[in-house]
ROZATOR-256226 format. One record per residue (C-alpha): residue number from 1; x, y, z. Coordinates in nm, 4 decimals. Layout:
  pos        c1        c2        c3
  NUM         X         Y         Z
...
END
This chain:
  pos        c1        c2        c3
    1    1.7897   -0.4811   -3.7585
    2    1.9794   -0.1717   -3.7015
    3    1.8255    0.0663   -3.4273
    4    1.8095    0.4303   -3.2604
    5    1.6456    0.5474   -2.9492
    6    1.5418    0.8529   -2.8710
    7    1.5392    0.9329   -2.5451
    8    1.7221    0.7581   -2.2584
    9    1.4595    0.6895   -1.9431
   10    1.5011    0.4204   -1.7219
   11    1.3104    0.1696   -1.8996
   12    1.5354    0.2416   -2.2358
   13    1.8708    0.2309   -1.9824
   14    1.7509   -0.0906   -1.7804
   15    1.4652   -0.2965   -2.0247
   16    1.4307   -0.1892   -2.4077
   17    1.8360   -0.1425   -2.4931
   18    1.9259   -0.5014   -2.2941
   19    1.6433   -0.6787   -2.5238
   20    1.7425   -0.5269   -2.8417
   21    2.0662   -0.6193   -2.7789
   22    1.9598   -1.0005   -2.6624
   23    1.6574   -1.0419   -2.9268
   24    2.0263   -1.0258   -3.2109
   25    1.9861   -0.6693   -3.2865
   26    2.1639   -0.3998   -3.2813
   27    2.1605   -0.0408   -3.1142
   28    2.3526    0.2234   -3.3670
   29    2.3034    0.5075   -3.1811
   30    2.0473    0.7091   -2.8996
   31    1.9386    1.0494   -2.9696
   32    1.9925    1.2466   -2.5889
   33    1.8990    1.6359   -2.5107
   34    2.2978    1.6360   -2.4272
   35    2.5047    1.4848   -2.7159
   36    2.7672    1.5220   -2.5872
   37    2.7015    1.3144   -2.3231
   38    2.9360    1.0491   -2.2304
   39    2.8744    0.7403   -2.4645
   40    2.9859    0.4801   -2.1971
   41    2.6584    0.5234   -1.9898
   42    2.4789    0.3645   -2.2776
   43    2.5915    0.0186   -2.4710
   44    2.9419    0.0072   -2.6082
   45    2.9834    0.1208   -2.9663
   46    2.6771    0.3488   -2.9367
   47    2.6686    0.7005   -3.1072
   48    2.5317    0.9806   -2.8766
   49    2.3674    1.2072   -3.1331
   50    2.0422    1.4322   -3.1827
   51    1.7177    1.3363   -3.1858
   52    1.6823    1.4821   -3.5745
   53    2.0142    1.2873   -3.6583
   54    1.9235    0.9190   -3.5581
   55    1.5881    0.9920   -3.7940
   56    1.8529    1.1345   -4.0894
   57    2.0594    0.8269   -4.0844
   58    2.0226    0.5657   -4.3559
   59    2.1294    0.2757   -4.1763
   60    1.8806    0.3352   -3.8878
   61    1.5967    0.0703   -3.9838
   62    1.4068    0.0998   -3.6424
   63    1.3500    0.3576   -3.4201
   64    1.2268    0.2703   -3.0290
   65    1.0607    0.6433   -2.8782
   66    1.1032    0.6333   -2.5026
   67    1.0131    1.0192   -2.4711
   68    0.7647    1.1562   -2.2459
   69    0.3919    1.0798   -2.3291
   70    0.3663    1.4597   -2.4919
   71    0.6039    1.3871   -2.7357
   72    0.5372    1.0445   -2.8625
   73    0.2981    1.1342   -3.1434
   74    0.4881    1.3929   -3.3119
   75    0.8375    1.2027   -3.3237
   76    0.6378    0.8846   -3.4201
   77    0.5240    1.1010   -3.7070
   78    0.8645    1.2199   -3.7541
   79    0.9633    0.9114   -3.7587
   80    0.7754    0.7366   -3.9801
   81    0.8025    0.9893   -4.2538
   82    1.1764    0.9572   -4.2459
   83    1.0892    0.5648   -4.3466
   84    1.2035    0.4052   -3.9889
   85    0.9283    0.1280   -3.8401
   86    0.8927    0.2634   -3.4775
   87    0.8018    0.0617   -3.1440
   88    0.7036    0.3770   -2.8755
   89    0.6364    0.3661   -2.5251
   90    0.2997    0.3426   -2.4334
   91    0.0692    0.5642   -2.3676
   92    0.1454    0.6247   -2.7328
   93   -0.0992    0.8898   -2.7841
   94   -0.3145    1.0997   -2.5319
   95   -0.5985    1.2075   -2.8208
   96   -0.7720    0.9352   -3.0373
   97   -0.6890    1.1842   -3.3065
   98   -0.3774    1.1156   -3.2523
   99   -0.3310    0.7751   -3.2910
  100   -0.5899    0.7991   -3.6075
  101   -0.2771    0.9857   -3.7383
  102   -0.0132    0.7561   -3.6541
  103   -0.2380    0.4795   -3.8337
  104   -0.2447    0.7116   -4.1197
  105    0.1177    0.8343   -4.1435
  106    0.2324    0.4342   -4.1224
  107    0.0460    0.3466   -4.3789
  108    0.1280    0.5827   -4.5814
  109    0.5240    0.5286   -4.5447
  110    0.4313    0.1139   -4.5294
  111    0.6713    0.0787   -4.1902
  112    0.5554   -0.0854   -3.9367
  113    0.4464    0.0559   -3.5757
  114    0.3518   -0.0890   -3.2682
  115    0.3030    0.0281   -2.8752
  116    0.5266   -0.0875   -2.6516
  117    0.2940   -0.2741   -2.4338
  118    0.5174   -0.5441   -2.3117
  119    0.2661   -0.7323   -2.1224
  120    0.1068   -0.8625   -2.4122
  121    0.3644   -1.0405   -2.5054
  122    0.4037   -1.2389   -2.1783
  123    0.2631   -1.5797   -2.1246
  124    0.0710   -1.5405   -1.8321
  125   -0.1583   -1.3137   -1.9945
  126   -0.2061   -1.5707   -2.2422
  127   -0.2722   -1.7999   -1.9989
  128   -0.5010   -1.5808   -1.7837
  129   -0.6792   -1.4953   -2.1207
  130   -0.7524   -1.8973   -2.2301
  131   -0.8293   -2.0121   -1.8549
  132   -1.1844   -2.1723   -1.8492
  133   -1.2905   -1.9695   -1.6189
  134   -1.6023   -1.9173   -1.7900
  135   -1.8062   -1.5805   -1.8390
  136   -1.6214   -1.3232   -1.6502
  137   -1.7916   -1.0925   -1.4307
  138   -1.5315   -0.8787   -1.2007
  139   -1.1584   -0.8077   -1.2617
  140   -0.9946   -0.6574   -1.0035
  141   -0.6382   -0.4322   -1.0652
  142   -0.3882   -0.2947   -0.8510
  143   -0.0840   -0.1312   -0.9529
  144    0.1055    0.1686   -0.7223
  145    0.4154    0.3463   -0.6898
  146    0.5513    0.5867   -0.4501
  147    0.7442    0.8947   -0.6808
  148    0.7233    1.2628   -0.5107
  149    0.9537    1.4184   -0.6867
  150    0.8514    1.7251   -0.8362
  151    1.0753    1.7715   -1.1757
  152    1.0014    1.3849   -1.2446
  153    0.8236    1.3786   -1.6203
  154    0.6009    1.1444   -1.4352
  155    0.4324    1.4075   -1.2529
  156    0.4636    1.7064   -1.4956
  157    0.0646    1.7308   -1.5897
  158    0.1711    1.9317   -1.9302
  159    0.3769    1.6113   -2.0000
  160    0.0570    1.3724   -2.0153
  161    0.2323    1.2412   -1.6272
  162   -0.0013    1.1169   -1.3798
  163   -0.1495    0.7917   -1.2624
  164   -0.3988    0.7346   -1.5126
  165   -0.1762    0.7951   -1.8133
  166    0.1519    0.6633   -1.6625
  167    0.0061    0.3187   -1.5081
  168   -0.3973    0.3243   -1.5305
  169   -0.3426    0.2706   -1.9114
  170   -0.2063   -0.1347   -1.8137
  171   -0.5321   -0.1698   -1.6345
  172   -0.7447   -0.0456   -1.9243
  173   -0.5518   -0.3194   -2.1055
  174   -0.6053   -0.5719   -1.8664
  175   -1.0007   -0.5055   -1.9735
  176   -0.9584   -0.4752   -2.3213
  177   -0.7595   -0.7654   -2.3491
  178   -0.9758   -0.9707   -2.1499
  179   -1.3253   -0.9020   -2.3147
  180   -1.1949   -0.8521   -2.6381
  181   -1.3619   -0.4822   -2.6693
  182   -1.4024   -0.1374   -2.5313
  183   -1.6115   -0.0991   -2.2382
  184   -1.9880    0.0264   -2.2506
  185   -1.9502    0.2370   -1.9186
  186   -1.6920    0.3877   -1.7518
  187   -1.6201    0.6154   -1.4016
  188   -1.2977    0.7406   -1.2446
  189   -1.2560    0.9216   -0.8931
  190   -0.9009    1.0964   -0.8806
  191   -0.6914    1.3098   -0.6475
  192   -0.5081    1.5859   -0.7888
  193   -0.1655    1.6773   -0.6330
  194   -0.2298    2.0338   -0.4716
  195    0.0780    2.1761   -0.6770
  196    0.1624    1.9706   -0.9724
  197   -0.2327    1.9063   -1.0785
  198   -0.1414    1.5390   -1.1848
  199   -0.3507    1.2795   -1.0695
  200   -0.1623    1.1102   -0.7788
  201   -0.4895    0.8695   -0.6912
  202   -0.7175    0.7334   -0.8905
  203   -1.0463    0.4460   -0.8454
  204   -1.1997    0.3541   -1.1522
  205   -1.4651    0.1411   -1.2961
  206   -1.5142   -0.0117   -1.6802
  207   -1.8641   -0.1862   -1.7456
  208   -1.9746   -0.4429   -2.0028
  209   -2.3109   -0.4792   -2.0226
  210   -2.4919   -0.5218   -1.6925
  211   -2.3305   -0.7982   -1.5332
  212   -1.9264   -0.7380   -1.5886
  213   -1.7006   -0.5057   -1.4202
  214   -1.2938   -0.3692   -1.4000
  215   -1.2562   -0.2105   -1.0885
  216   -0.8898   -0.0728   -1.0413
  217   -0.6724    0.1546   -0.8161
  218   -0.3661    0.3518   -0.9632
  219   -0.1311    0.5642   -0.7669
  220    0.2099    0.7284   -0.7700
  221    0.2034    0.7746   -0.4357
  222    0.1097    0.4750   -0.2274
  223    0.2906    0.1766   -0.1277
  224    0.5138   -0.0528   -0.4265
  225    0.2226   -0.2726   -0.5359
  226    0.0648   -0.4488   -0.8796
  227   -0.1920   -0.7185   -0.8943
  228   -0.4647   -0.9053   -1.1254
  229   -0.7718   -1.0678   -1.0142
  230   -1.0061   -1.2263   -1.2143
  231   -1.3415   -1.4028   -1.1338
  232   -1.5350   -1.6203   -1.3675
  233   -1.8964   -1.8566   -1.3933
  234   -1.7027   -2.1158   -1.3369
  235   -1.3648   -2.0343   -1.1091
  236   -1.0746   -1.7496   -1.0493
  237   -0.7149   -1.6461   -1.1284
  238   -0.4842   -1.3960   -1.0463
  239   -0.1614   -1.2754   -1.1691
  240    0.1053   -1.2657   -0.8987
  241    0.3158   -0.9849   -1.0856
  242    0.0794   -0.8382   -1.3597
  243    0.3398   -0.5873   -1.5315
  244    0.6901   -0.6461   -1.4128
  245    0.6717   -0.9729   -1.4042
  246    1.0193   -1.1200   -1.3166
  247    1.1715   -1.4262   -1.5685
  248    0.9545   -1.6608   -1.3770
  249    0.6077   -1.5434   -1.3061
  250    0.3399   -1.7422   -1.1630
  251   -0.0587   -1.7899   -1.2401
  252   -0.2671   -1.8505   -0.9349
  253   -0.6122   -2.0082   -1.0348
  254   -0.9125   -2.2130   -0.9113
  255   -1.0898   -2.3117   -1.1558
  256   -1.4089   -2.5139   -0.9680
  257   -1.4142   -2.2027   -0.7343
  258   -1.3139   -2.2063   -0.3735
  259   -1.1013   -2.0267   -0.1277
  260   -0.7316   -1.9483   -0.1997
  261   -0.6065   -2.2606   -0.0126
  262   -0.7936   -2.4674   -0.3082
  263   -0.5850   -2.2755   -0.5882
  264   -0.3066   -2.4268   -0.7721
  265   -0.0178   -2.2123   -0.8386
  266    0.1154   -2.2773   -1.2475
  267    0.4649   -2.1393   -1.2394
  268    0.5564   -2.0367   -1.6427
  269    0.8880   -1.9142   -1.8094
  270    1.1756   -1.8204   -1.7641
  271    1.0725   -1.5539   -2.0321
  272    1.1494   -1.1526   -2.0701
  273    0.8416   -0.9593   -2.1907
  274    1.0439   -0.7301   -2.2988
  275    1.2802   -0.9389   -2.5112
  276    0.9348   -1.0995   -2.6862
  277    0.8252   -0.7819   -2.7532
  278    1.0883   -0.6875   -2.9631
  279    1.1256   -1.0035   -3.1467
  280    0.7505   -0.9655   -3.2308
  281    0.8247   -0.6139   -3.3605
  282    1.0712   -0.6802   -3.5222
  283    0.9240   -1.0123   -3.7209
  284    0.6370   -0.7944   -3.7921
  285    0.8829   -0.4921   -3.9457
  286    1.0778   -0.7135   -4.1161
  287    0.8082   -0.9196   -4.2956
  288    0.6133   -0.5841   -4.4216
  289    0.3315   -0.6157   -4.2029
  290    0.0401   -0.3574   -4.1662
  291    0.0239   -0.1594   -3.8617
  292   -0.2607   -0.2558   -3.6598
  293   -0.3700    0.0495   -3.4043
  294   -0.7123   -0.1002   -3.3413
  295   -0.6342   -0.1938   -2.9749
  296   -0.4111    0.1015   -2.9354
  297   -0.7032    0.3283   -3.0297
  298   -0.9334    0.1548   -2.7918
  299   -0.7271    0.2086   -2.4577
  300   -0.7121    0.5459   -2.5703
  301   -1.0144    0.5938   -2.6279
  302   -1.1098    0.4312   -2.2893
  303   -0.8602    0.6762   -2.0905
  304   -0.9668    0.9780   -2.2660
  305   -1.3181    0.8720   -2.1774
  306   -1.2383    0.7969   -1.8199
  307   -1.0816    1.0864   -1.7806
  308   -1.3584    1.3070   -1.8672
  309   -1.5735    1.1138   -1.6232
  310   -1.3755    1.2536   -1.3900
  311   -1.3690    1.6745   -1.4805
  312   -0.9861    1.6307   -1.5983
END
C-alpha cells in the first residue's frame, strides 16, 4: 500500500515511518505545517506537501494521522471522506461523540480505520491476557515521564495534552483488555500544572463489580518509568516493559502464587509492535474489512468518565 502522514512527531520520525517502510509498504509523501521543509529529514523519495494535498492525491491508499489529540477526529473525517483507510494515533478521539462519528463516516466511505494502539498487537499482552491466572482481582499500572517544557503539544491543555489523555489512556487499555469490558466504577485524583492547567499527576481507580480493581499512576513529570502487574485466584504476572517494549520483552509470572524469587521469567520475540500493527492494518484495509470502534469507544468512554470524576 501506498501511504501519507500527516504530521511528523517523534513517534511518526522514529516508530510508524520505519514500520511502514519494513511491514513492504511504502511512504509517498508527509503532509508538514512547513512544506517546504527539507525532504531529507524524512525517508528518501518522500514528498513534503500539505496536509489537504496528501488527502487530494489518488495514489495515496492509506493515511497514518500523527497530529495532536485535538485534531485527530476532524482529519480522520477528512480523511475518510477523501476515500483513504486511516490508522491515527491514539487517543483518537477525546468525546464519545466523536468516535460515534468516525464509526459513522468509515462506514459510510467502506475504508477501513483503526487506533494506533500498538500494544495490542504485541505478544506479551497476549500472553498476559491467556495466563491461567485465574479470576483477576487487582491490576496494578505504572507508566511516567519527565517533559517540562512549556510549548510541548503534550502539555498544551487546549490540545487534549496531559497525563491522562497522553499516557493514562494505555492503562485504561490495560483494563479493558484484560476484563473484556468497561469498568462499573471509576475515580481519578490529578494535579494540575499551576500555569499550563494540564494534568501533570494523576492516581486512578477502575472497578468491576465488588471484588476487581485497576489502580494506576500517570505522570509527565516524575521519574522514566512503565510497569504491569497483575494478580489472579490462582497466581501473578507482570509485564517488564508494558508499552515500549524493546524487540525482546519479557513476561514475569507465578502462576501457584508466591514471592518474586518463585516466578519464572518467559522471554518472547524478537517482535516490533509497531511493525505488527501495521501489517494488521493494513491486512484489514486491504481485505475490505469493517471498522470496528467498539473498544476504541470504550477507553473513551472510560477517560471521559474518569475525568469527570475528577472536576476536569
Amino acid at each position: 500500500m501506498k501511504f501519507g502522514i500527516l504530521g511528523w512527531g517523534k513517534i511518526a520520525r522514529t516508530q510508524l515511518a520505519p514500520a511502514i517502510l519494513e511491514a513492504g509498504h511504502e511512504i509517498s509523501m508527509v503532509g508538514s505545517r512547513e512544506p517546504g521543509a527539507d525532504p531529507l529529514s524524512g525517508p528518501h523519495g518522500v514528498r513534503w506537501v500539505t496536509y489537504e494535498a496528501v488527502l487530494a492525491d489518488p495514489e495515496v491508499e492509506a493515511v497514518y494521522i500523527a497530529l495532536p489529540n485535538h485534531l485527530h477526529v476532524p482529519w480522520t473525517l477528512r480523511a475518510l471522506a477523501a476515500g483513504k483507510h486511516v490508522l491515527c494515533e491514539k487517543p483518537m478521539a477525546l468525546t464519545v461523540a466523536e468516535v460515534d462519528a468516525v464509526q459513522a463516516a468509515a462506514e459510510r466511505s467502506r475504508r477501513h480505520m483503526q487506533e494506533a494502539f500498538m500494544v495490542r498487537h504485541h505478544p506479551q499482552w497476549q500472553l498476559l491476557r491467556d495466563l491461567p491466572l485465574g479470576a483477576l482481582r487487582s491490576v496494578q499500572v505504572g507508566f511516567a515521564y519527565d517533559n517540562r517544557d512549556p510549548a510541548n503539544i503534550r502539555n498544551r491543555a487546549e490540545w487534549g495534552g496531559g497525563a491522562l489523555w497522553d499516557i493514562g489512556c494505555y492503562a485504561v487499555f490495560a483494563g479493558i483488555w484484560l476484563y473484556g469490558r468497561e469498568p462499573d466504577q471509576v475515580q481519578l485524583r490529578v494535579t494540575a500544572h499551576p500555569e499550563w492547567g494540564t494534568d501533570i499527576h494523576a492516581h486512578g481507580e477502575l472497578g468491576w463489580g465488588d471484588d476487581a480493581c485497576l489502580q494506576f499512576h500517570v505522570s509527565t513529570q516524575a521519574a522514566r518509568h512503565q510497569a504491569v502487574r497483575v494478580v489472579g485466584e490462582n497466581g501473578w504476572a507482570e509485564l517488564l516493559v508494558p508499552f515500549n517494549a524493546p524487540a525482546r520483552a519479557s513476561v514475569r509470572h507465578c502462576l501457584q502464587g508466591g514471592i518474586s524469587d518463585d516466578a519464572i521469567t518467559e522471554a518472547l520475540g524478537p517482535v516490533n509492535q509497531y511493525v505488527e500493527m501495521v501489517r494488521a492494518f493494513a491486512t484489514a484495509a486491504q481485505k475490505g474489512a469493517v471498522a470496528d470502534l467498539r473498544e476504541s469507544r470504550a477507553v473513551a468512554q472510560t477517560l471521559v468518565r474518569l475525568r469527570r470524576s475528577a472536576g476536569l
